[in-house]
C-alpha positions in Angstrom: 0.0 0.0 0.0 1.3 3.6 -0.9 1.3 6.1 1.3 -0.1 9.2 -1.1 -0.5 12.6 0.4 -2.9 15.3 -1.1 -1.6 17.9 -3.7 -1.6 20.7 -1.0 0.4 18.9 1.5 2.9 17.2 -0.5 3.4 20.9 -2.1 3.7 22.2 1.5 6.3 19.1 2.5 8.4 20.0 -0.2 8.8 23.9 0.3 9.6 22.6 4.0 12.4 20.3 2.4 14.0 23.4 0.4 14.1 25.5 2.9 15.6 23.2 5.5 17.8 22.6 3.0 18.6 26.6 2.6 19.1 27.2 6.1 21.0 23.9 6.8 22.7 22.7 4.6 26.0 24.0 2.1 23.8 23.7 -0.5 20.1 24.5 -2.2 17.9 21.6 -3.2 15.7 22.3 -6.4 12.0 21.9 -6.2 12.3 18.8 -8.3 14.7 17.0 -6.1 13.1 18.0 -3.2 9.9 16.6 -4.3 12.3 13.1 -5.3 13.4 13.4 -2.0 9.6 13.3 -0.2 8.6 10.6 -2.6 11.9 8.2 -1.0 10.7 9.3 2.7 7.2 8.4 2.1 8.1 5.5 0.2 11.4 4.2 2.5 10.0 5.4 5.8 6.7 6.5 5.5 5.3 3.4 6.1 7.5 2.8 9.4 5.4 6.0 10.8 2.0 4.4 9.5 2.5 1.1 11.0 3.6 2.8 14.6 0.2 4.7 14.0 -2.3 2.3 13.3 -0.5 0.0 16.5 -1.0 3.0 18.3 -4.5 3.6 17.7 -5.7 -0.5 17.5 -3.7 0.0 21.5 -6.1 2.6 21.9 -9.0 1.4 21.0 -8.1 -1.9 22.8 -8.2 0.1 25.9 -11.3 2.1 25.3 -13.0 -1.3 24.7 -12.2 -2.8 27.7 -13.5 -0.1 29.5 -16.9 -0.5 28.2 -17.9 -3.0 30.1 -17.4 -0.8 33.1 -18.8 2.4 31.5 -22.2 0.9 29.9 -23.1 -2.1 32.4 -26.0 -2.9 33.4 -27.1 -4.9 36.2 -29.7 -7.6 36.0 -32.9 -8.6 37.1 -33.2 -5.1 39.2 -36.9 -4.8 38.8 -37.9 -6.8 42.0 -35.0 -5.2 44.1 -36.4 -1.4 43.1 -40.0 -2.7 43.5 -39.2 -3.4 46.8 -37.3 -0.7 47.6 -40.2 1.8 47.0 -42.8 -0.4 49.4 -40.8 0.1 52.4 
């Protein structure tokens, strides 16, 4: 699976790349390489940071769905109990 980022982003990401480039390195990157160089991050390592994401959320919801047992429970058979309970 690809990791494809829209238009507006990937533009963003790659006047990011320049200038980090211009302010730290000896050297300029063109706006071609730049964008070569965004397409190797999100192909190479892009999906390291998606995997770590989707763990990170299925750990997350893991959680959240063990509480729900504790947040939505319901006892049973509590008519006779409250029926009581308002007689005495």
């Amino acid at each position: 699976m690809s990791i494809d980022i829209p238009k507006e982003i990937r533009n963003r990401a790659i006047s990011s790349i320049e200038r980090y480039f211009q302010e730290n390195m000896d050297e300029k990157i063109g706006n071609l390489a730049a964008g070569a160089l965004l397409s190797y991050f999100l192909e190479e390592i892009g999906p390291v940071i998606y995997n770590q994401a989707v763990t990170d959320a299925q750990q997350r919801l893991a959680a959240r769905v063990q509480e729900l047992d504790f947040e939505v429970h319901e006892e049973e058979f509590q008519y006779w109990q409250k029926f009581d309970r308002k007689r005495k």
